[in-house]
C-alpha positions in Angstrom: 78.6 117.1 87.6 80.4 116.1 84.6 82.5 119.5 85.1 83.1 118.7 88.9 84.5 115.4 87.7 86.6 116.4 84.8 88.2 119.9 86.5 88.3 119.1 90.5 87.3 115.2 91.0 90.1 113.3 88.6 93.1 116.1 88.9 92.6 115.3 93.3 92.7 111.9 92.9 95.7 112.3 90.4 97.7 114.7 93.0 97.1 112.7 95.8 98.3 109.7 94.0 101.6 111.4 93.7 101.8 112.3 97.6 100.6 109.1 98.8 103.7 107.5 96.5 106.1 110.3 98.2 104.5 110.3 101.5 105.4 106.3 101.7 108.7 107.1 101.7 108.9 109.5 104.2 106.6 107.3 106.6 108.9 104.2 106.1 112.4 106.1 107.3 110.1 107.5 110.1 109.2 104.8 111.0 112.2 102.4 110.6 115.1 105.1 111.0 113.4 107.1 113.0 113.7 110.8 112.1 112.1 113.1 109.3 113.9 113.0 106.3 113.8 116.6 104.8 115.9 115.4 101.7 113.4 113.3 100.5 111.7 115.7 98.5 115.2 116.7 96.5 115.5 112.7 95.9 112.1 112.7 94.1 113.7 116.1 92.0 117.2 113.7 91.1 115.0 110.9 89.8 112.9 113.6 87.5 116.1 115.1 86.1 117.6 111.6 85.6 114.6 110.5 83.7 114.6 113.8 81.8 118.3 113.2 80.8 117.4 109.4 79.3 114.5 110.6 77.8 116.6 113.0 75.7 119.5 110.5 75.4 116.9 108.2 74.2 113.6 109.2 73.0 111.8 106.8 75.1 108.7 107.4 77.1 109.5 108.4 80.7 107.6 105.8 82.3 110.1 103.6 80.1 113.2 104.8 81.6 112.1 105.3 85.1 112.8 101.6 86.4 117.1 103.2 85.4 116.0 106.4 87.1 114.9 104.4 90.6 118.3 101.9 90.1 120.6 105.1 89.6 118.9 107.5 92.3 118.6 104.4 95.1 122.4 103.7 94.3 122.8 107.7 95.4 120.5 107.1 98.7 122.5 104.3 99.5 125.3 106.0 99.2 124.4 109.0 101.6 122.9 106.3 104.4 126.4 104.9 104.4 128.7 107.7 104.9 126.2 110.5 105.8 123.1 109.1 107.9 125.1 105.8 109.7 127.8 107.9 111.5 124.6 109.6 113.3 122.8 106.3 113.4 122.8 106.0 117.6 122.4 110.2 117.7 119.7 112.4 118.7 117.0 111.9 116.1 117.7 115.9 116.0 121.3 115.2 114.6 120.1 113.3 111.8 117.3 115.8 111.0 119.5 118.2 110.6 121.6 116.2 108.5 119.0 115.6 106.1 118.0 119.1 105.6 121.5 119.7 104.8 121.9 116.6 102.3 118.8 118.6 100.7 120.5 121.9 100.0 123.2 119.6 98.6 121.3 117.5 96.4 119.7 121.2 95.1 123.0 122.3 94.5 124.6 119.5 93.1 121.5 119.3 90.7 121.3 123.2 89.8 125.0 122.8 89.0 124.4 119.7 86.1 120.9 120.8 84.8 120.4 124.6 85.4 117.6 126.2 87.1 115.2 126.6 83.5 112.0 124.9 83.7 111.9 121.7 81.5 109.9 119.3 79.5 109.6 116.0 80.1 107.0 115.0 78.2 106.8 117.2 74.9 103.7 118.3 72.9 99.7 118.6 73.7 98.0 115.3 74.0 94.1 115.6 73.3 91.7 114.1 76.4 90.0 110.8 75.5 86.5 111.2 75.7 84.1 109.7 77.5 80.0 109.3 77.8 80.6 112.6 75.1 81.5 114.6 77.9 83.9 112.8 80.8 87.4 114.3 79.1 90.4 112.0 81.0 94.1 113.2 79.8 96.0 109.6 78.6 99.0 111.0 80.7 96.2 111.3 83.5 95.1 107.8 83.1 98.8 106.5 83.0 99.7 107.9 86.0 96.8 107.2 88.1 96.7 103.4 87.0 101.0 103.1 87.6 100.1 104.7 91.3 97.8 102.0 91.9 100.4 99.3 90.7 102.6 100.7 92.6 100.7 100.9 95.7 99.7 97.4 95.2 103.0 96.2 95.1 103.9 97.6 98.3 101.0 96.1 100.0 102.7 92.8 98.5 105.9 94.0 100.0 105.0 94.6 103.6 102.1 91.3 104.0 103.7 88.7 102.0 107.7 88.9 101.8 109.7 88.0 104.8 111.7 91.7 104.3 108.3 93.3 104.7 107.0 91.5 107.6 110.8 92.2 109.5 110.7 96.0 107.7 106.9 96.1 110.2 109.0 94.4 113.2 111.8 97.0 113.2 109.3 99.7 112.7 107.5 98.6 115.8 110.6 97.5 118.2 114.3 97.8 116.3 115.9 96.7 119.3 113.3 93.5 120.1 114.1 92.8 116.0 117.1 93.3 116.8 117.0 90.8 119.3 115.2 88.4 117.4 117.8 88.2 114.4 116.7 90.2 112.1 119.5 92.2 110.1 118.6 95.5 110.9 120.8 97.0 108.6 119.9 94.8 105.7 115.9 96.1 106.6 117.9 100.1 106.2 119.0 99.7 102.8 115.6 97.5 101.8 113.8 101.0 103.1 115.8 103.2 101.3 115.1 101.3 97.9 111.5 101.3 98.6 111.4 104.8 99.6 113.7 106.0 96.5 111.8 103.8 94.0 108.6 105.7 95.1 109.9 108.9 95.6 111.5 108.9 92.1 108.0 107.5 91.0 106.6 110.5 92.4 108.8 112.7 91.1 108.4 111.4 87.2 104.7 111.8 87.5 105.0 115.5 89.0 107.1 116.1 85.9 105.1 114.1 83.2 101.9 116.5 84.2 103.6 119.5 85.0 107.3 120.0 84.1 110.5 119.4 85.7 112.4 122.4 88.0 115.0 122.2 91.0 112.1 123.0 93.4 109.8 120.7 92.5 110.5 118.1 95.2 110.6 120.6 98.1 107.6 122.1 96.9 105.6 119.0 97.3 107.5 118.3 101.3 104.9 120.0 103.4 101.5 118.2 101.7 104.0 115.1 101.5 104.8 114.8 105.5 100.8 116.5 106.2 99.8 113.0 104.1 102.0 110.8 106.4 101.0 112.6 109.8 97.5 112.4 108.8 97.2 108.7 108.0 99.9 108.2 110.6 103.4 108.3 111.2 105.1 105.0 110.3 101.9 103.4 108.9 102.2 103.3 105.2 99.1 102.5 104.2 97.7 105.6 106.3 100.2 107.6 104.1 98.4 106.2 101.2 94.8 107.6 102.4 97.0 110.3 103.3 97.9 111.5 100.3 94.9 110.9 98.6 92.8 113.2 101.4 95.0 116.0 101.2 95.2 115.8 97.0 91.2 115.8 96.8 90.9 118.1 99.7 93.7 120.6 97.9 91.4 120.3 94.8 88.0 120.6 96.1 88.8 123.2 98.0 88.4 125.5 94.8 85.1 123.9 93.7 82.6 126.5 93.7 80.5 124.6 96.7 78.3 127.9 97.7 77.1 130.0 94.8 79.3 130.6 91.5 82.8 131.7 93.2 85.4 129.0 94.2 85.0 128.2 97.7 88.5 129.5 98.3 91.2 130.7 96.0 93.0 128.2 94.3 96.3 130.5 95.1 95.8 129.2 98.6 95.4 125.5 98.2 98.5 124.7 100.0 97.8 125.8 102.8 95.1 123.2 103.4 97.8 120.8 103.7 99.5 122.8 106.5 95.7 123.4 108.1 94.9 120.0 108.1 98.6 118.6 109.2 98.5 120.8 112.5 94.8 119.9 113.1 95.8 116.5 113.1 98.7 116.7 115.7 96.2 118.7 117.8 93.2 116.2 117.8 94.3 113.0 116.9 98.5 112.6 116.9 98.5 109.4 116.3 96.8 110.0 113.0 94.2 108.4 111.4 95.9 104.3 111.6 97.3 105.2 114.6 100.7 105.7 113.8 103.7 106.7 116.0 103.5 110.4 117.7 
């Protein structure tokens, strides 16, 4: 048991934290902009090289110059909304689509150009588990990240139920042109979405990197489980893309638990495919996902 928890149980719940935080993202421009942004993962990859880059400027603990990393990377989204993503604002969600999957390459290029393509560190040296009961082992970096999802989680909850940009972010989410209609400053509620969207996604990104390492892929590696997390909990809901995440991370995990005798149940090598399995199982039987998003 104490091995179920310590090798399968607490890494799940650790990678789902980090797609439910990228999968937010992506739900909210769904949702508000209306088309599936494909860059999002190479955002979350900017915000991991730009903390790697204070980090070595400065010595500081990553989760110390992330708060720069979200100002630096949002003021880059921001950016890209205004002169690449508004032109095509009143397009075919297809035009805007494919404008994002170009901004990716970009973004990859642009990044691959300043920083290489060599794997990184963010977070140098071997820290030693904290033990607990004698045998539960929990990584500090583990518990740090897990705890700063849930703040962060919490904080958007605050966002959406008790601010008045939340409560108009859920209005143009549901109706943009009955929002419209009622006053709200649409565009006001597009740059609010692409700060809460960045901040997370370069959350996202930082944690990926303080538990693994930092590489150009990174972010595009994580797109697929990040959209299955939003589909599943439901496309536009962002609490569904919390549950989201965290049922494809423990799924991804358990997967590989050794359920029936003493082999893995199935090969760790293909644990990413349960994110694709379960996505298109979920447009087949329930589209609207599980909060009943958008289809």
């Amino acid at each position: 048991m104490i091995e179920f928890a310590n090798f399968y149980l607490i890494p799940g719940i650790l990678l789902g934290s980090i797609y439910a935080l990228g999968a937010i993202g992506i739900t909210l421009t769904f949702g508000i902009l209306r088309f599936a942004n494909f860059a999002h993962g190479e955002s979350m990859t900017l915000g991991a090289y730009i903390s790697f880059t204070l980090v070595q400027m400065t010595g500081l603990h990553p989760l110390m110059v992330m708060p720069i990393s979200m100002v630096l990377t949002i003021v880059v989204l921001l950016f890209i909304d205004r002169y690449f993503y508004r032109p095509f604002r009143k397009s075919h969600a297809i035009m805007l689509v494919m404008a994002s999957f170009g901004m990716m390459l970009m973004i990859r290029s642009v990044i691959q150009f300043f920083w290489g393509v060599q794997v990184k560190t963010i977070l140098p040296g071997i820290q030693m588990p904290i033990v607990f009961f004698d045998t539960l082992r929990l990584s500090p970096k583990h518990i740090m990240i897990i705890i700063s999802a849930i703040v962060l989680m919490l904080a958007v909850h605050f966002l959406l139920s008790r601010t008045k940009i939340g409560k108009a972010m859920r209005a143009m989410a549901d109706s943009p042109e009955l929002a419209r209609l009622t006053g709200i400053d649409t565009e006001h509620v597009i740059r609010t979405t692409w700060v809460v969207g960045g901040a997370l996604g370069v959350a996202s990104g930082v944690f990926l990197a303080i538990d693994t390492h930092v590489e150009t892929m990174m972010g595009f590696n994580l797109l697929l489980p990040m959209f299955a997390s939003a589909i599943l909990g439901g496309i536009g809901r962002p609490y569904g893309a919390m549950a989201g995440g965290l049922i494809i991370g423990l799924t991804e995990e358990l997967s590989s638990y050794p359920w029936i005798g003493t082999e893995p149940l199935l090969n760790p090598g293909y644990k990413a495919g349960i994110a694709f399995i379960i996505m298109v199982g979920m447009l087949i039987w329930r589209p609207t996902g599980l909060f009943k998003g958008k289809v």
